[in-house]
N, CA, C and O atoms as CSV, one atom per row, in Angstrom:
chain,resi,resn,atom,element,x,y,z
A,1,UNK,N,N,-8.184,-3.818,2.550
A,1,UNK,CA,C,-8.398,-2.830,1.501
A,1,UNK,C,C,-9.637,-2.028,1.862
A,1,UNK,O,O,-10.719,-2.594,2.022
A,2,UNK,N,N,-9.462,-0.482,2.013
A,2,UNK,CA,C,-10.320,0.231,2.341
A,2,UNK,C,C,-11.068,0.641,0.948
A,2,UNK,O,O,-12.271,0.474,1.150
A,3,UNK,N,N,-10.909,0.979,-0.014
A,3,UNK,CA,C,-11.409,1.610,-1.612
A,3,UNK,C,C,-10.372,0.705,-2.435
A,3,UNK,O,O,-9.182,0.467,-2.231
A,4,UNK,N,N,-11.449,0.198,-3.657
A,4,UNK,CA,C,-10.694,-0.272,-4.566
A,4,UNK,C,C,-11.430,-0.001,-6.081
A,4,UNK,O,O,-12.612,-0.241,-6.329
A,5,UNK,N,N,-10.286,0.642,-7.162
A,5,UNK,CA,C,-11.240,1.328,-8.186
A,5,UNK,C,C,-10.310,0.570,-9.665
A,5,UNK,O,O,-9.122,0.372,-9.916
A,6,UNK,N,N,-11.381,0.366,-10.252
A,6,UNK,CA,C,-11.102,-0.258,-12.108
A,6,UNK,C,C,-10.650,0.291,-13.015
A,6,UNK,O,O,-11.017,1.255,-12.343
A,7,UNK,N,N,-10.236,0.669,-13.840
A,7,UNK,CA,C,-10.168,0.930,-15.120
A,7,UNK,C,C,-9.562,0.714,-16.062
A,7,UNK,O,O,-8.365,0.978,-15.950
A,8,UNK,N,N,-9.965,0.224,-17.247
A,8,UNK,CA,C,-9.382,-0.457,-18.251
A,8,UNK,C,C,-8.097,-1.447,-17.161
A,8,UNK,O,O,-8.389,-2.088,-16.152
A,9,UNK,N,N,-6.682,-1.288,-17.775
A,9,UNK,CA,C,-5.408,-2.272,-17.156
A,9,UNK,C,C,-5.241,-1.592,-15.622
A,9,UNK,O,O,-4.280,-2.015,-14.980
A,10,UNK,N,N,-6.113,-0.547,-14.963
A,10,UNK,CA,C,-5.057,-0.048,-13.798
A,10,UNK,C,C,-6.243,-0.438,-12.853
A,10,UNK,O,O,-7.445,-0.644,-13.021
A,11,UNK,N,N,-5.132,-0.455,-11.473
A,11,UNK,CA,C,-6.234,-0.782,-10.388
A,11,UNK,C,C,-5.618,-0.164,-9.305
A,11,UNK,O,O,-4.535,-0.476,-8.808
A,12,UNK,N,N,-6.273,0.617,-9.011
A,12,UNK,CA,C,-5.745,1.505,-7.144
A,12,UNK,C,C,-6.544,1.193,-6.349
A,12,UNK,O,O,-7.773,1.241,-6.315
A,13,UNK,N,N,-5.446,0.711,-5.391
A,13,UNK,CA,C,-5.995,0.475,-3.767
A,13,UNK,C,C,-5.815,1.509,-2.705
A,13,UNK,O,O,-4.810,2.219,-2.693
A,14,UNK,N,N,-6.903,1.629,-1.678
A,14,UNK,CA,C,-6.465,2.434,-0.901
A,14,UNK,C,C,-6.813,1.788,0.483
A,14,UNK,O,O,-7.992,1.645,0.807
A,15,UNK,N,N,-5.977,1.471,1.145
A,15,UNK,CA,C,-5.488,0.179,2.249
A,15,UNK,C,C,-4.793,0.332,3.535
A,15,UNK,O,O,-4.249,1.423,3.366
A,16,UNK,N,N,-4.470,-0.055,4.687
A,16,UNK,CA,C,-3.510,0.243,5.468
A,16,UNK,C,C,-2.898,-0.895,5.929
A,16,UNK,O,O,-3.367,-1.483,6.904
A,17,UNK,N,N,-2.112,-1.209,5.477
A,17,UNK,CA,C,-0.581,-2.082,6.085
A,17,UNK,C,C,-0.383,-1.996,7.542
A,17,UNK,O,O,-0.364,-1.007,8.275
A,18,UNK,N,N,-0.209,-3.514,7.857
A,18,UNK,CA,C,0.062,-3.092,9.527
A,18,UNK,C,C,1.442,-4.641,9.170
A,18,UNK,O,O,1.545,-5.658,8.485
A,19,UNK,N,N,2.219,-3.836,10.194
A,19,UNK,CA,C,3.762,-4.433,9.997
A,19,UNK,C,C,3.781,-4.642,11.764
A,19,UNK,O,O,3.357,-3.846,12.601
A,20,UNK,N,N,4.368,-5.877,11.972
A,20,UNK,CA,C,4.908,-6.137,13.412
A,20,UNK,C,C,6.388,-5.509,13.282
A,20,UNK,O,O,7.010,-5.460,12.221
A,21,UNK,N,N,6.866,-5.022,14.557
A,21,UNK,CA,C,7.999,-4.415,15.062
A,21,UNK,C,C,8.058,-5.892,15.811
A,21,UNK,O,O,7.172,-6.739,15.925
A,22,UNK,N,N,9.707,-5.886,16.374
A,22,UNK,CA,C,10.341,-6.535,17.238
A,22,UNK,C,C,10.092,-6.844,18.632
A,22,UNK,O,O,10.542,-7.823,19.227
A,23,UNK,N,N,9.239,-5.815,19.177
A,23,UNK,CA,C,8.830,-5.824,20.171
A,23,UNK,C,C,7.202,-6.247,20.371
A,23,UNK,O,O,6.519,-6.008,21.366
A,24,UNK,N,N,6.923,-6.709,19.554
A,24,UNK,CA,C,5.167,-6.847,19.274
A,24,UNK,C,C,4.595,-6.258,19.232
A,24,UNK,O,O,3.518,-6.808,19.464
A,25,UNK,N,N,4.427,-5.027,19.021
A,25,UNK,CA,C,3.926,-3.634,18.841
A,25,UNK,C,C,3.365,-3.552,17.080
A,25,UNK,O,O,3.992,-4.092,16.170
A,26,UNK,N,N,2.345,-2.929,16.924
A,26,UNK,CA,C,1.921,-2.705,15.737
A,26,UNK,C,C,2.284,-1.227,14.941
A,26,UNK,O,O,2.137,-0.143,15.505
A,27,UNK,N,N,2.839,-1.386,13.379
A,27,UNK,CA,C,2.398,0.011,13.031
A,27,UNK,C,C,1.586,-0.375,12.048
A,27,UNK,O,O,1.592,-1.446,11.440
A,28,UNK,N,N,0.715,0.778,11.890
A,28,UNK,CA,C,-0.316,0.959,10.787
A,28,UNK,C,C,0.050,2.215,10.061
A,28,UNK,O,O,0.445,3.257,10.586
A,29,UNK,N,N,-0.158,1.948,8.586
A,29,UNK,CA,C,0.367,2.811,7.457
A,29,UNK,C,C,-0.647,2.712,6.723
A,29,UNK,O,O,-1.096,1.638,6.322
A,30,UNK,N,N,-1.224,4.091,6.410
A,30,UNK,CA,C,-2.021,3.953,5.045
A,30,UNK,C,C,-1.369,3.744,3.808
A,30,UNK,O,O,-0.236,4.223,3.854
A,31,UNK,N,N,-1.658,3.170,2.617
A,31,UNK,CA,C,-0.893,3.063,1.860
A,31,UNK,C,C,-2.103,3.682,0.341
A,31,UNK,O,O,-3.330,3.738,0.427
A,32,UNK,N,N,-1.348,4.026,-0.783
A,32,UNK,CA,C,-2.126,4.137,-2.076
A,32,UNK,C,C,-1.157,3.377,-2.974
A,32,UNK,O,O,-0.030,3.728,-3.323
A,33,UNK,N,N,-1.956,2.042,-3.338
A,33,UNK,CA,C,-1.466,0.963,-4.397
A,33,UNK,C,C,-2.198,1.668,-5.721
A,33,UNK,O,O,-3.316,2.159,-5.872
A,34,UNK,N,N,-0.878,1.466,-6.747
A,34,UNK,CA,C,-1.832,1.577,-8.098
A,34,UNK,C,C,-0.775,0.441,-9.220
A,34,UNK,O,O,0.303,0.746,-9.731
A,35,UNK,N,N,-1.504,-0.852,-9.346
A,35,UNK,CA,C,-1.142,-1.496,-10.388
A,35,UNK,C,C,-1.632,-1.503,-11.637
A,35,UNK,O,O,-2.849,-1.415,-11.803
A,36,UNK,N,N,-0.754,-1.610,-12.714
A,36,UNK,CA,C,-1.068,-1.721,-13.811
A,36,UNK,C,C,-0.984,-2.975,-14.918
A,36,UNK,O,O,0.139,-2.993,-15.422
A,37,UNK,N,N,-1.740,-3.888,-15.368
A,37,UNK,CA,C,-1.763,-4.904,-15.835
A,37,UNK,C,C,-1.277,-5.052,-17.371
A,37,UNK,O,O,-1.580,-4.115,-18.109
A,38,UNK,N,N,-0.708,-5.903,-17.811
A,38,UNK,CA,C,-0.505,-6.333,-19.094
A,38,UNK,C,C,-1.240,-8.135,-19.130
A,38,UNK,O,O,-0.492,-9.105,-19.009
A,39,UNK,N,N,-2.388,-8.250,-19.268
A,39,UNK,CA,C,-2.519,-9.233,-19.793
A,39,UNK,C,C,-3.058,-10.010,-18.354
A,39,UNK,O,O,-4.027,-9.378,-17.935
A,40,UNK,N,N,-2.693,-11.335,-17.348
A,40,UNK,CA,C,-2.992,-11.326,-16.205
A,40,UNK,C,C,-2.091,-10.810,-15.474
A,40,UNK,O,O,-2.444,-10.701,-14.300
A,41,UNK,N,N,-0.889,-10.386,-15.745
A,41,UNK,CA,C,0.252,-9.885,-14.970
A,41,UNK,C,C,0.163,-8.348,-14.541
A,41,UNK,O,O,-0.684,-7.543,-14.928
A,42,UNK,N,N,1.195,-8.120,-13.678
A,42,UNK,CA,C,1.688,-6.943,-12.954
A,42,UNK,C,C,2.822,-6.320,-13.817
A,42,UNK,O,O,4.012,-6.634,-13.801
A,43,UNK,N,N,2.050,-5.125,-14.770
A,43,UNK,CA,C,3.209,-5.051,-15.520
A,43,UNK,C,C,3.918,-3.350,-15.000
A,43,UNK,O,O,4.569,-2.599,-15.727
A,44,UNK,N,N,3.571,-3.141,-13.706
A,44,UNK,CA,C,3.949,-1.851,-12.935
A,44,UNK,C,C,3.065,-1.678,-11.721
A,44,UNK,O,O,1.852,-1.691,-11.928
A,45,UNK,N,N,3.620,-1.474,-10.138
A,45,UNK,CA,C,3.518,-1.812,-9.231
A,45,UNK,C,C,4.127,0.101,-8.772
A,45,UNK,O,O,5.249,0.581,-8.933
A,46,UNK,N,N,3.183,0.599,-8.340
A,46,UNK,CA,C,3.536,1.746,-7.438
A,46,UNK,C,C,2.831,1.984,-5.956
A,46,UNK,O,O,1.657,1.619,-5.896
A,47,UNK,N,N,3.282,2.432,-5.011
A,47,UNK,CA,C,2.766,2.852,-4.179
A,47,UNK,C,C,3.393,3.515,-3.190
A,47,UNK,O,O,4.576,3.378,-2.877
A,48,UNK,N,N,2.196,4.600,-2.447
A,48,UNK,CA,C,2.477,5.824,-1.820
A,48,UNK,C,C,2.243,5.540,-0.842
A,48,UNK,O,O,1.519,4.580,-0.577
A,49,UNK,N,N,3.001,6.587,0.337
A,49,UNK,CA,C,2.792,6.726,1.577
A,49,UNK,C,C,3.301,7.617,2.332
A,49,UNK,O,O,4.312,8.059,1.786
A,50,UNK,N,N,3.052,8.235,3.587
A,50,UNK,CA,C,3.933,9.252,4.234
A,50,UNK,C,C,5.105,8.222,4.913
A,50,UNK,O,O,4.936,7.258,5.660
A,51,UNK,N,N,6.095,8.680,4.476
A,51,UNK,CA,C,7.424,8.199,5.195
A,51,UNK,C,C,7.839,8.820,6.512
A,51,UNK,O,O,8.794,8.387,7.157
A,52,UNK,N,N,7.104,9.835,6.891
A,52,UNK,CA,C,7.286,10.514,7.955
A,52,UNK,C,C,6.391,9.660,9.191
A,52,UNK,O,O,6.816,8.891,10.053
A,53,UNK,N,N,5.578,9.928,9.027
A,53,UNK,CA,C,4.556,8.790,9.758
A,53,UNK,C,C,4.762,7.244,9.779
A,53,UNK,O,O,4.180,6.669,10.699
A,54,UNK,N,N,5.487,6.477,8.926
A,54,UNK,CA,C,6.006,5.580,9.100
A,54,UNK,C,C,7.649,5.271,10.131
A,54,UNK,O,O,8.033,4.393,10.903
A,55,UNK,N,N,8.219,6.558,9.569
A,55,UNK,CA,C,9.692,6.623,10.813
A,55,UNK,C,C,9.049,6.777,11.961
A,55,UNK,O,O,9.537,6.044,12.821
A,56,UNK,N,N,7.952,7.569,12.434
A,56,UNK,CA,C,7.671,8.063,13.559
A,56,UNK,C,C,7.441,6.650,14.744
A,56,UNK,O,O,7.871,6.350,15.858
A,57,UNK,N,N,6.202,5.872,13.394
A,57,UNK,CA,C,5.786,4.867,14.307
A,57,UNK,C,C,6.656,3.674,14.747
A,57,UNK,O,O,6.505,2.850,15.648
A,58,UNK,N,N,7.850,3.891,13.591
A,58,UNK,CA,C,8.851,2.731,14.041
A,58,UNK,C,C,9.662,3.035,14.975
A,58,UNK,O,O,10.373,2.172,15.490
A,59,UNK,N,N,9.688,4.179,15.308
A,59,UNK,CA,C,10.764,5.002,16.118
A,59,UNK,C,C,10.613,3.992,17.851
A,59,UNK,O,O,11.310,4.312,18.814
């Protein structure tokens, strides 16, 4: 997790995911998490990313 910010129930991350391919090769994806809590739970789970840059690197 590169930035991580509070408020009241929500919490956004800003992070980069690294996923193994088949071949042992790495991709790295930035990602923007933003959860939203009810109570201790996950009561909504979103997150962004370029999908373009992700096909590319899996390519």
């Amino acid at each position: 997790i590169d930035n991580m910010i509070s408020k009241g129930p929500m919490v956004v991350t800003e992070r980069v995911d690294i996923f193994e391919k088949e071949d042992g090769s790495e991709v790295e994806l930035p990602v923007l998490g933003i959860f939203e809590f009810e109570g201790d739970k996950i009561a909504k789970w979103r997150e962004y990313f370029d999908l373009n840059q992700f096909m590319n690197q899996m390519a």
